[in-house]
C-alpha positions as CSV (number, residue, x, y, z in Angstrom):
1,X,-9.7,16.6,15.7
2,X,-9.1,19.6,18.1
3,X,-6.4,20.4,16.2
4,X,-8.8,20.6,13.1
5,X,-11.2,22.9,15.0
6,X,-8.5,25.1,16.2
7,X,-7.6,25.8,12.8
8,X,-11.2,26.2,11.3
9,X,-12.2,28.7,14.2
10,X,-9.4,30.5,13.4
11,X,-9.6,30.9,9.8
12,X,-12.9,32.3,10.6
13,X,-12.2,34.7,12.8
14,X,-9.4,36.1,10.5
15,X,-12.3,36.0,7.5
16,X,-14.2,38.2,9.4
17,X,-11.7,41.3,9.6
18,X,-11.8,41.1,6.0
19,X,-15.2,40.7,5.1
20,X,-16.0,44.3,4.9
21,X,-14.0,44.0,1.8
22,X,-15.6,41.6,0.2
23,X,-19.2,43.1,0.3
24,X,-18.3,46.7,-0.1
25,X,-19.4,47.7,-3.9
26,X,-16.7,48.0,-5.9
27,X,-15.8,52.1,-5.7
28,X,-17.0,52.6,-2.4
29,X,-15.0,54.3,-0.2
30,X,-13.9,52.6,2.9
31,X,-15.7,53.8,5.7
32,X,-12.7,54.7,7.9
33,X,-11.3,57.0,5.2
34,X,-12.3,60.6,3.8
35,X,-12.6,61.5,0.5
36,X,-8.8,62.2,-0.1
37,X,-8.2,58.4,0.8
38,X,-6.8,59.2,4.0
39,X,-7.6,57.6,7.0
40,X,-9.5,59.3,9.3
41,X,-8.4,60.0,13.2
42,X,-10.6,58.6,15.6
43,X,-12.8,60.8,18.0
44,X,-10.8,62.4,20.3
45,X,-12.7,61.9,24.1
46,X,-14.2,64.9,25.4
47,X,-11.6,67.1,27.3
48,X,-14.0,68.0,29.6
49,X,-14.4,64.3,30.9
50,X,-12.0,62.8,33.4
51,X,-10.5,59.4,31.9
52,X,-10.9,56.2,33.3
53,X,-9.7,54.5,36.5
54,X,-7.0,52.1,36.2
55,X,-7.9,48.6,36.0
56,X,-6.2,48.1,39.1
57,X,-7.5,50.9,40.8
58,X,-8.1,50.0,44.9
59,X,-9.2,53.3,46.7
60,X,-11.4,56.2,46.2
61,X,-8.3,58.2,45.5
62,X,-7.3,55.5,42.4
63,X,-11.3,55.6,41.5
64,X,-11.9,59.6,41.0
65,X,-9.6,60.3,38.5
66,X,-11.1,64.4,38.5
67,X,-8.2,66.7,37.9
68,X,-8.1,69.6,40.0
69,X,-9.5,71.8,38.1
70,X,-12.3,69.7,37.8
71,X,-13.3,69.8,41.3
72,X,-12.4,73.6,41.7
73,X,-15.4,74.0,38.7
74,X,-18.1,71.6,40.1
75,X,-17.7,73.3,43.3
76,X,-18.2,76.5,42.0
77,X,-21.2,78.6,42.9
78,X,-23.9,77.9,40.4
79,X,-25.6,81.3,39.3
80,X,-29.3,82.2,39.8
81,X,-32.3,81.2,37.7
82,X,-31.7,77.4,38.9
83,X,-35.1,75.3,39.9
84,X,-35.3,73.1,43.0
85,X,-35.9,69.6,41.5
86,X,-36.6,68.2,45.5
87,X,-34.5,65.9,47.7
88,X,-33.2,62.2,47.0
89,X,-31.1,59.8,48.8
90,X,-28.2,58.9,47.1
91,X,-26.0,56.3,47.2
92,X,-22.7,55.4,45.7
93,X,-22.9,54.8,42.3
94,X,-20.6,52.9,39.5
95,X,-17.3,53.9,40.7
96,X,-15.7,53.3,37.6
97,X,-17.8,55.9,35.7
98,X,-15.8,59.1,36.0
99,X,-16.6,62.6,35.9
100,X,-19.7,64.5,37.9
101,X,-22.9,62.8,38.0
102,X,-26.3,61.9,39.1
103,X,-28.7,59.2,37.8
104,X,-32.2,60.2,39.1
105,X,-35.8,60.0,38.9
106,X,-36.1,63.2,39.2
107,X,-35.4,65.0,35.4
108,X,-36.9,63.0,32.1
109,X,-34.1,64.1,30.3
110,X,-30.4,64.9,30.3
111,X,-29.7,68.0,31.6
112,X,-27.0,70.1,33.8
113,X,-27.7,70.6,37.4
114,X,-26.4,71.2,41.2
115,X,-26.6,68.9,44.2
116,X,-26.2,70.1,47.8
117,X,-25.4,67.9,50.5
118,X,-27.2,69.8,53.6
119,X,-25.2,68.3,56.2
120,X,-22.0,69.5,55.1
121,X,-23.6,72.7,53.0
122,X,-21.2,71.5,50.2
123,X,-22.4,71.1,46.5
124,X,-21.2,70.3,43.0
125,X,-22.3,70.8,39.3
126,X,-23.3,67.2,37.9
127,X,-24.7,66.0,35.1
128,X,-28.3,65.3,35.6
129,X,-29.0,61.9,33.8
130,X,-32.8,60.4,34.2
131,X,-33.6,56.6,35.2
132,X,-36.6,54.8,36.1
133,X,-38.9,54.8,38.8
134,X,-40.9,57.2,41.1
135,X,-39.5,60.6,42.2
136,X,-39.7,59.0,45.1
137,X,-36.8,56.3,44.5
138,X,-33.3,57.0,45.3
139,X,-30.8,58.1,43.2
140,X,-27.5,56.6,42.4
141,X,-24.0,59.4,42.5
142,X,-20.5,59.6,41.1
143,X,-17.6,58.8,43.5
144,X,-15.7,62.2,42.5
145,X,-19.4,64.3,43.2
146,X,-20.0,62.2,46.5
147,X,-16.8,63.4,47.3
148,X,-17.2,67.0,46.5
149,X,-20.0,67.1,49.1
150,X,-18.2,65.7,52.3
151,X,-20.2,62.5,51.9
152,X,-19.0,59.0,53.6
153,X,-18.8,56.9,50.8
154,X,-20.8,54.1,52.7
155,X,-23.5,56.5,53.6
156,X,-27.1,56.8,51.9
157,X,-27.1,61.1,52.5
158,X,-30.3,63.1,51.2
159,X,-29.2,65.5,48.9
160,X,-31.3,68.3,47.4
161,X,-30.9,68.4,43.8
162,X,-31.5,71.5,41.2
163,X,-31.6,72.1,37.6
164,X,-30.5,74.8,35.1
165,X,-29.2,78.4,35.8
């Protein structure tokens, strides 16, 4: 009888990488091809966004997988003409999100910003990304940004945080 099963679930499975064929109109081009009949590459990730940490990734050093260079531009000066969004506490957010970040209460929508950690006077360009709750509520940081400003990892630092320029 399990043996039965075994076999029935599998059949099914391997029916379902083959519906698509089925119930695509006869003509239709298959959605993973252009017009030539070639398949088509798959999105290439932005460049501009550090790759994921290993699976067996231990330390903060494994987690931020930021290049260099990445840093180096985050912590670049941000030009004039940026607004003072107010301060937040932050703490340590999904480590295994990379790149330059800030979930917060203080934006409604996406946008590019600065944060500036006053006890160390460091900052770093993060992407501004909006969550629920009051603009009182903390707000939740990347590992490689938290790191940028000279935070301890297991701290909850107030930040000041600023948009545009």
């Amino acid at each position: 009888m399990r043996t039965a099963i075994t076999v029935v679930l599998a059949l099914s499975l391997s029916a379902c990488s083959s519906a698509g064929e089925f119930f695509r109109k006869p003509g239709a081009a298959d959605p993973a091809t252009n017009a030539e009949g070639q398949t088509r590459p798959e999105a290439r990730p932005d460049s501009a966004v550090a790759p994921p940490p290993p699976q067996n990734a231990r330390t903060a050093e494994e987690f931020d997988t930021t290049s260099a260079e990445e840093r180096a531009a985050a912590a670049a000066p941000k030009p004039a003409g940026e607004v003072s969004l107010g301060s937040t506490v932050a703490s340590l957010g999904d480590v295994a999100r990379p790149g330059f970040w800030l979930e917060t209460p203080l934006v409604t929508a996406p946008a590019k910003g600065r944060v500036l950690n006053p006890a160390t006077g460091k900052s770093a360009q993060v992407d501004l990304i909006p969550i629920d709750g009051p603009a009182t509520a903390g707000s939740r940081i990347s590992l490689a940004a938290m790191r940028l400003l000279e935070a301890p990892l297991t701290d909850l630092p107030t930040i000041q945080v600023f948009s545009g320029g």
